[in-house]
VEXSE-484216 format. One record per residue: residue in three letters; x, y, z of N, C-alpha, C in turn. Coordinates in steps of 0.02 Angstrom, whole numbers, plus 50000, padded with zeros to 5 digits. Layout:
VEXSE-484216
ALAXYZXYZXYZ...
//
This chain:
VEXSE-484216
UNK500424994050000500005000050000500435006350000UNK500245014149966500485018349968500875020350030UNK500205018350092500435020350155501075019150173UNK501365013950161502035011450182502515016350162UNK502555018150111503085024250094502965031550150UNK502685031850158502445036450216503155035250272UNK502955029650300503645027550361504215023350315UNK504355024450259504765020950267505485024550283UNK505495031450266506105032550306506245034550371UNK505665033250413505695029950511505975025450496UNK505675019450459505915012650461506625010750458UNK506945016850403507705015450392508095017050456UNK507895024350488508255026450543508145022550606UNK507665018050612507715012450679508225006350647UNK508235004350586508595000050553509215001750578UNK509435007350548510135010050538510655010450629UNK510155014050641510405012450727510525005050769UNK510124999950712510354994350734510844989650730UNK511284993850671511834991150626512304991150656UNK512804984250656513274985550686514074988450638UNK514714987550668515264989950641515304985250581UNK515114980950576515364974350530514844975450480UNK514304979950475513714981650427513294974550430UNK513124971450492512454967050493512074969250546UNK511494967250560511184971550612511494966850670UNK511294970950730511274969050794510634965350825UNK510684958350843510144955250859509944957850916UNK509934962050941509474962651032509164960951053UNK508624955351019508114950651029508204946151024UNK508794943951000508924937950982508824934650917UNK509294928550894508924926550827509234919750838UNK508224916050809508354907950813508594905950750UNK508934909150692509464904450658509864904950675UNK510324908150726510874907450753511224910350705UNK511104913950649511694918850604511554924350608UNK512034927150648512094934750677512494939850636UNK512894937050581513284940750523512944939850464UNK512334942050436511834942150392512084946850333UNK512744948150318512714953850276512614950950177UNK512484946050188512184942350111511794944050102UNK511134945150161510544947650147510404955150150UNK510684957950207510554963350216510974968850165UNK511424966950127511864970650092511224974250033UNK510484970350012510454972849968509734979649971UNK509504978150044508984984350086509484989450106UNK510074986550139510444996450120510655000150042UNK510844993649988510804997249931510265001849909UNK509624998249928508964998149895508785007149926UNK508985005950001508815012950030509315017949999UNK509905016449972510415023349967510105024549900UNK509795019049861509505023549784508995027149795UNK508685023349860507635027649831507835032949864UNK508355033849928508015040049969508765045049957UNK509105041949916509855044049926510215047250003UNK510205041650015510245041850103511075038850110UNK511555044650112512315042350099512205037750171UNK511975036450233512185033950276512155024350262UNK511455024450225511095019850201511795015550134UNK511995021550097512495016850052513355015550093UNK513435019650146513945016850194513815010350217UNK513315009450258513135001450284513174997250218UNK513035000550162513184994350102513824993150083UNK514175000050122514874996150107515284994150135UNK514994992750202515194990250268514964983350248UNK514654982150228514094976150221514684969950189UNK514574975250128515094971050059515694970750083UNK516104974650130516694973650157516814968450194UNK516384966250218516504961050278516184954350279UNK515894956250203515564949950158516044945050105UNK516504951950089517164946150067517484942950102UNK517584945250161518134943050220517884937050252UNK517074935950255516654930050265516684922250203UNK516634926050151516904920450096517354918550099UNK517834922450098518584919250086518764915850166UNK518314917850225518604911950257518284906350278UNK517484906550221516974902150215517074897150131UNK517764898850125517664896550051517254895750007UNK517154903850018516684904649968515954905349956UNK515864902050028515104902150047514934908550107UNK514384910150101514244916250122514184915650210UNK514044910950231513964909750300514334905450332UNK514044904050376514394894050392513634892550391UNK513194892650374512664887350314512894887450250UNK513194880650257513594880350195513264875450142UNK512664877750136512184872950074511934877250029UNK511664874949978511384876049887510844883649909UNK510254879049954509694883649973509864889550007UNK510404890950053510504898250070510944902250025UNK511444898050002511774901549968511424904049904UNK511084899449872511044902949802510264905949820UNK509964908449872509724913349896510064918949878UNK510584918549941511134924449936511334927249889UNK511444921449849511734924349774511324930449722UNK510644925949723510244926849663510134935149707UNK510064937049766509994941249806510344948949768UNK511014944749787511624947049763511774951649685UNK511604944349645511704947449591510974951649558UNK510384952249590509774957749585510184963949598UNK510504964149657510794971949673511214973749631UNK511834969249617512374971349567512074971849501UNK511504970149464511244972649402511004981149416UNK510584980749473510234989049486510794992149494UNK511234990849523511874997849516511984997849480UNK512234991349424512324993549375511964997049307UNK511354996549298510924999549264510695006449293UNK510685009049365510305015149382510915017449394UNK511465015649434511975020549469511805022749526UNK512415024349574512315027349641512085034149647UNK511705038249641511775045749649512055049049721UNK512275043649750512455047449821513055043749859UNK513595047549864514265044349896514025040549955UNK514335036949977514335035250048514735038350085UNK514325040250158514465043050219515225040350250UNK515775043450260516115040150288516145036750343UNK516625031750369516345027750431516345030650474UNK516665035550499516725038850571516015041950569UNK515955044950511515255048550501514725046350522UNK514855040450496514075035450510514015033050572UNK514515031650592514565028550679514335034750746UNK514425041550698514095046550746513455047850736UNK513065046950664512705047950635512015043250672UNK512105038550692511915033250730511855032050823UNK512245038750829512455038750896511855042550946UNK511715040151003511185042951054510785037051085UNK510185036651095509705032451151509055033751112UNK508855027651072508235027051038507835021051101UNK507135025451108506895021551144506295017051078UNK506325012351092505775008151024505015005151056UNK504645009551090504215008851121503715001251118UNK503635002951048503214996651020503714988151015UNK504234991151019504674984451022504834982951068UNK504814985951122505014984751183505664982551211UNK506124989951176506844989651175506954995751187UNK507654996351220507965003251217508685001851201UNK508865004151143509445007351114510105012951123UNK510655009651187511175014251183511555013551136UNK511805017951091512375019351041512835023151065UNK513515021851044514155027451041514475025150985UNK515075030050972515685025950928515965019950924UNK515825016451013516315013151021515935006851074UNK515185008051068514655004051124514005003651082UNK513724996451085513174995851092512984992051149UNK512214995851183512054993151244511134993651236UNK511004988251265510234987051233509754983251317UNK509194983751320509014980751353508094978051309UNK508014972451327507264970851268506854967451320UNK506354969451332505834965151374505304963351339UNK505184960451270504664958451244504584951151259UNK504404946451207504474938351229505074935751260UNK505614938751230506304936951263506594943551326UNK506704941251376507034946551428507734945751430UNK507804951751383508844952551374509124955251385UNK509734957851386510104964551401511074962951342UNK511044967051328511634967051283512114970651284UNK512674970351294513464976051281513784974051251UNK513994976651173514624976851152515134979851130UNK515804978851108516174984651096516334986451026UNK516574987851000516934988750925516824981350883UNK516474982250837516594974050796516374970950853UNK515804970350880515674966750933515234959550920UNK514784960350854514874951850824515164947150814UNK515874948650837516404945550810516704942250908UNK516144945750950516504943451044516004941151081UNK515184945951033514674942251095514264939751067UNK513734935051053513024932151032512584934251071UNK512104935451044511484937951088511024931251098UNK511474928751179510974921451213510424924351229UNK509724922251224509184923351249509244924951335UNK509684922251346509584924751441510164926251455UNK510224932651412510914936951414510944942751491UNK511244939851521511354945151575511224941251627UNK510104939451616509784938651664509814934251680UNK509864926351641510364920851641509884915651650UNK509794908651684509544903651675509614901951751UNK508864899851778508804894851837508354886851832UNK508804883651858508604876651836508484875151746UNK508814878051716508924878851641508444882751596UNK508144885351635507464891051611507744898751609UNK507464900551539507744909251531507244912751569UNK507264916851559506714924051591506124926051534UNK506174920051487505484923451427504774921851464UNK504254924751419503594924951404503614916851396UNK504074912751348503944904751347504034902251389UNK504444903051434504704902551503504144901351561UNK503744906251559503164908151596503414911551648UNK504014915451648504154921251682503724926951680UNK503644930351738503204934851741503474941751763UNK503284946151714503884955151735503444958351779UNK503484960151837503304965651859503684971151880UNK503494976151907503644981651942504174984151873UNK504054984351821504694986751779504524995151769UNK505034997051760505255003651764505795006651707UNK505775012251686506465015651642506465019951634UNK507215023751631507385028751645507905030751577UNK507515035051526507845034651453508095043351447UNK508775044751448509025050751449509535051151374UNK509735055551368509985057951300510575054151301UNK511035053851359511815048651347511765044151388UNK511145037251402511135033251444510465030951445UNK510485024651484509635023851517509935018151538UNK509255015851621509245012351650508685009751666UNK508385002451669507824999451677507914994151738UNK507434995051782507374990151820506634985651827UNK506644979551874506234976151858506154970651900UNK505494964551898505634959651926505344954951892UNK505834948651884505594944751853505454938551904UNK504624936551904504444928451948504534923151904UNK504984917251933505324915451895504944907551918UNK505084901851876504864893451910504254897251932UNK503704897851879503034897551939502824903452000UNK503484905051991503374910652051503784909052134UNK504154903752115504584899052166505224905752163UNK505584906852131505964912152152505884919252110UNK506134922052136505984929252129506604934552106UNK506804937652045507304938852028507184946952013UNK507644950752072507534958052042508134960952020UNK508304963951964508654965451934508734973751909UNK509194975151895509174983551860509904982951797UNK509734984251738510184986651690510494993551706UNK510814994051682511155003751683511505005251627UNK511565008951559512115010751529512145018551515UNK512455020051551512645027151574513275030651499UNK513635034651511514075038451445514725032251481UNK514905031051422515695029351403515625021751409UNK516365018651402516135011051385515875004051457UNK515445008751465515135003051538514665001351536UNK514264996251541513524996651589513534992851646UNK513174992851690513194989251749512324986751781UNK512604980351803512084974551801511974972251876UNK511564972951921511284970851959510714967051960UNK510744960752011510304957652024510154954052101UNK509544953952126509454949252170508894943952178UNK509254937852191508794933652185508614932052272UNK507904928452259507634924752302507144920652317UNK507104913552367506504910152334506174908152392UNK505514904452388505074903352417505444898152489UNK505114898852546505384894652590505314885852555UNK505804882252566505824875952567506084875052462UNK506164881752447506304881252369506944881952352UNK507354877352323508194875052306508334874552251UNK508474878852186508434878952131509044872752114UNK509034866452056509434861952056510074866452027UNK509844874151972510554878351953510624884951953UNK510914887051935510934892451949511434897351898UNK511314900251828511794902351793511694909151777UNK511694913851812511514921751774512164926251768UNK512024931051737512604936551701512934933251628UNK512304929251594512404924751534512824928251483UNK513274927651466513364930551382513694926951342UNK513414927851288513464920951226514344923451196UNK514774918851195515294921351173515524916451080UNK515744924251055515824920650970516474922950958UNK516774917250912517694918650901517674923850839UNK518254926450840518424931650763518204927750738UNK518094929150666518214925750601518924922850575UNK518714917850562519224914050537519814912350597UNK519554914450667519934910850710519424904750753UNK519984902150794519664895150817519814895250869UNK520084899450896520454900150994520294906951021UNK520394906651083520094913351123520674912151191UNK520754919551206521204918151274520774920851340UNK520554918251358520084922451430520704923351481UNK520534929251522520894931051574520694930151639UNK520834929051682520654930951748521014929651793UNK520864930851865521134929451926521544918651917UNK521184917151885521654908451849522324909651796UNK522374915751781522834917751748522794918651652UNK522844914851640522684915951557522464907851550UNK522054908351509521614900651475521344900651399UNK521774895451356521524898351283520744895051279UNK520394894551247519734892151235519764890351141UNK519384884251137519634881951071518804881051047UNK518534883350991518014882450954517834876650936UNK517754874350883517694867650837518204862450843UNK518214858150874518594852350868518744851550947UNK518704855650990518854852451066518414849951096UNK518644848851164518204841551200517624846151240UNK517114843751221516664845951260516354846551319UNK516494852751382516444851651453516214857951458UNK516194857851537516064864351577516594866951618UNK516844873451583517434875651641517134877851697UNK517584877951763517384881951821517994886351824UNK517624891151828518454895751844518324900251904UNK518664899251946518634905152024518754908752013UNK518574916151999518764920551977518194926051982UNK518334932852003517944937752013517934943051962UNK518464941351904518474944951842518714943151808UNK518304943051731518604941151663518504945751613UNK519214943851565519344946951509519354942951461UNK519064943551392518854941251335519234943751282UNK519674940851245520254941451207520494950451209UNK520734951751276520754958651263520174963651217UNK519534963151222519174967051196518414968951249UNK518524964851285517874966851339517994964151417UNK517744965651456518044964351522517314964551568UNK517434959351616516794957251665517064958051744UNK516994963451780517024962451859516474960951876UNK516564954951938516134953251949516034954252055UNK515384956852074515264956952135514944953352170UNK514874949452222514294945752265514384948452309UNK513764947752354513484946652420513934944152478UNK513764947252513514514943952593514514935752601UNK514974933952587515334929252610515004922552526UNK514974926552482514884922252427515494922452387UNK515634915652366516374914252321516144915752242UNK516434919652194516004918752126516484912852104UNK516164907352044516434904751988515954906651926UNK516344904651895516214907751825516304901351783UNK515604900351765515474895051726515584894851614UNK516074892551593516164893151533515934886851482UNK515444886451452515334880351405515644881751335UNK515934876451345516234873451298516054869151250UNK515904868351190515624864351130515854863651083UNK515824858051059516454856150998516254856550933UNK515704856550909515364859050848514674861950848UNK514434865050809513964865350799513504861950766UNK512764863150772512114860050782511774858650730UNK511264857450680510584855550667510714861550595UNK510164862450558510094863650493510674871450481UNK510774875050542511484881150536511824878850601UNK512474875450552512824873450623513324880350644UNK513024884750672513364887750696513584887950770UNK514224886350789514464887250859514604890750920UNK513874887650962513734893351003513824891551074UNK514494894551093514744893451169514734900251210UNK514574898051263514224904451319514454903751383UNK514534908551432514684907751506514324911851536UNK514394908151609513814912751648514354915851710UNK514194921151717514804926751750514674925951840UNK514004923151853513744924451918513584916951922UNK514054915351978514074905652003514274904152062UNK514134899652088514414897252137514574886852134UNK515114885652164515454879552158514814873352175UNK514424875952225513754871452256513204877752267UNK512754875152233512314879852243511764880952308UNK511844889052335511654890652397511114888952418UNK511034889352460510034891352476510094899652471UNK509494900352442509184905952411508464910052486UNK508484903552496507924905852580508354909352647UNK508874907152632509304912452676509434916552672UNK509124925152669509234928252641509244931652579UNK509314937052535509234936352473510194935652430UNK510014931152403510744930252336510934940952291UNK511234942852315511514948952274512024948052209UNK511994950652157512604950052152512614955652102UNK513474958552065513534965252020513774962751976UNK513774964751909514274962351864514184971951808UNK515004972551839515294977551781515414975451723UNK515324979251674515514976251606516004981851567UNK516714980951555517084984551547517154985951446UNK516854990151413517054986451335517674990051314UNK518014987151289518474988451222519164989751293UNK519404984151325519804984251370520054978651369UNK520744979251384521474974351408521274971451458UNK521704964651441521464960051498521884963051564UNK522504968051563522734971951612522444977651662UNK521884982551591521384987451617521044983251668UNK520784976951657520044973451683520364971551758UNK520944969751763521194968651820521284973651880UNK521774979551837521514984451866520984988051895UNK520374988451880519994991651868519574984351951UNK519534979051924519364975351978519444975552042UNK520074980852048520274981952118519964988552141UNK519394992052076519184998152101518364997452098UNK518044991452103517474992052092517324989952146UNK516674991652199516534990152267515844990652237UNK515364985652294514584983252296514624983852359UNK514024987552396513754987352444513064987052446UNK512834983852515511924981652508511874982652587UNK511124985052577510704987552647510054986852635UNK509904981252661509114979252671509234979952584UNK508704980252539508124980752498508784986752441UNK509274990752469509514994852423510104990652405UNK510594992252339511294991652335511464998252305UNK512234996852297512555005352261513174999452270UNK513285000752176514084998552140514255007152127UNK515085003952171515715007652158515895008252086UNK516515011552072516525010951991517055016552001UNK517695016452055518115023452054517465028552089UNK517645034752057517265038952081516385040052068UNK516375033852004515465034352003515255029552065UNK514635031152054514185027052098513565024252052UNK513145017852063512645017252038512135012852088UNK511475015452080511325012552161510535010352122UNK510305006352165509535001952143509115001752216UNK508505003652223507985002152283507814996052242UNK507634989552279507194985752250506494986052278UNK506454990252340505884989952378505404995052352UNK505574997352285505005003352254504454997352214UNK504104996152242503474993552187503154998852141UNK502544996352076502354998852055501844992752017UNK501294995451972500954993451941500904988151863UNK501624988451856501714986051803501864979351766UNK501394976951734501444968051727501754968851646UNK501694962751619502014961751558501614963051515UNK500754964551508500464967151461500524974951438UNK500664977451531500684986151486501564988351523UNK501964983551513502754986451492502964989451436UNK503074995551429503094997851362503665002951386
//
């Protein structure tokens, strides 16, 4: 219908803000094919937009797109993904070669935006009301939080497709192997947000098993490369969750590499993609660093030990085998009772930092808790959460 041209250049500017450095979008909701570097497909809706609306920002992402679409072949031999069959590819292709005829028959009328350009061009706090997302951008950060069917939260740094996957129970994490969704039968209340021009923060509670424990939580991503993650859990008398995995984040190797070096208080540990033995690391450790590009301090509650749980998997899966290994930042060796008290815990998230910064920096982050409040250290910031503010708000009218 005509109407559609009406929004369609809203449509591009929520698009465009979703793009990452590598020119594919940023999943913040997640995506069940598990291919998070889409630029086969998407290469030919930013062409399409830089002709109709001559939107230089629109033919930059196309050439971000195509840039990092060769670099995918040649270390996919050739194939556009790692779905390496007839039906996606010669999708891709036929995709492909539609766009490369229209440039070549109409021509570009509009340069592309340079990259610095575009990366500012993109930059601020889109709140997406109807999607039930909020959008931090910088040069050098994306930070997201989504409470629709899936309850997520996201940080990454530069080329950050290339360090984090967006796990469905990113942050908020998994009890007794259950995420925080709507499928789940998790239930949001008391949610709240606080959306400002260089930042926003959402808090919330999610009833989790039935309503057996009770998980309150607050996101934060404030200016520069941080956000910070609080949570407290707690459960019904006589209720012992069999696990316990939150501060989830899905971790993905460069391209065309197959090893990773994590850092922490265990010292250095490489991590091997495709072909190693498949287990669960435990690592004691109150902070990790991720091949020098992102960094996790981590805080508990008095007299709690953290481990840090890393899965490990040796190939990937089912019709896109793509390989998807994840750790959970907030652990313990035997899991507590949760009726004693409530479980606290912080997790800083440091981006685009040395596994040296992260160490550092671990020795400057302090958590404190009183009754029902906390407040994370951070050097001279502070960031603090009431959990004892109720309000009216269930999962039909979170918006």
């Amino acid at each position: 219908p005509k109407a559609c041209s009406h929004h369609a250049g809203d449509v591009l500017d929520v698009l465009l803000s979703c793009i990452g450095w590598e020119g594919s979008p940023i999943y913040f909701g997640g995506n069940d094919w598990k291919l998070m570097n889409t630029q086969c497909i998407d290469v030919i809706t930013f062409e399409l937009s830089g002709l109709f609306f001559r939107d230089p920002r629109a033919a930059r992402a196309a050439e971000m797109a195509l840039d990092w679409l060769r670099r995918i072949q040649r270390s996919h031999e050739g194939y556009f993904s790692v779905r390496q069959d007839l039906e996606h590819n010669g999708l891709a292709a036929s995709r492909l070669i539609s766009c490369y005829l229209m440039m070549a028959r109409l021509g570009r009328d509009v340069e592309p935006m340079d990259e610095q350009a575009f990366v500012q061009s993109v930059t601020g706090v889109r709140h997406l009301e109807h999607g039930r997302a909020i959008l931090h951008r910088t040069p050098t950060k994306f930070a997201s939080f989504a409470w629709g069917s899936k309850r997520m939260a996201l940080a990454l740094p530069r080329e950050g497709n290339w360090v984090v996957w967006p796990h469905y129970a990113s942050y908020l994490g998994l009890i007794d192997g259950q995420d925080g969704s709507l499928r789940s039968k998790a239930r949001l209340v008391n949610f709240e947000h606080d959306v400002r021009t260089d930042g926003f923060r959402v808090t919330g509670t999610l009833q989790r098993l039935g309503g057996q424990v009770t998980q309150d939580f607050a996101f934060i991503s404030p200016e520069g490369d941080i956000v910070v993650y609080i949570e407290r859990l707690r459960a019904k008398d006589g209720v012992r969750p069999k696990s316990r995995e939150t501060g989830v984040i899905g971790h993905e190797y460069p391209l065309g590499v197959n090893s990773r070096t994590l850092h922490g208080r265990f010292g250095a540990k490489e991590m091997v993609g495709v072909g190693n033995e498949k287990q669960v690391h435990l690592l004691e450790t109150d902070w990790l660093n991720v091949g020098g590009q992102i960094g996790y301090v981590v805080r508990r509650g008095a007299g709690r030990q953290n481990v840090v749980r890393y899965h490990d998997d040796t190939a990937g899966t089912g019709r896109v085998p793509q390989l998807q290994e994840w750790f959970s930042l907030i652990g313990d060796a035997a899991i507590p009772s949760l009726t004693d008290g409530a479980d606290w815990a912080c997790v800083v998230t440091f981006l685009n930092q040395s596994p040296e910064e992260t160490a550092r920096w671990a020795d400057r982050v302090r958590f404190e808790v009183e009754g029902d409040k906390a407040v994370c250290r951070i050097g001279e910031d502070s960031f603090d959460v009431d959990f004892s503010k109720k309000n009216a708000t269930t999962d039909e009218n979170a918006r």
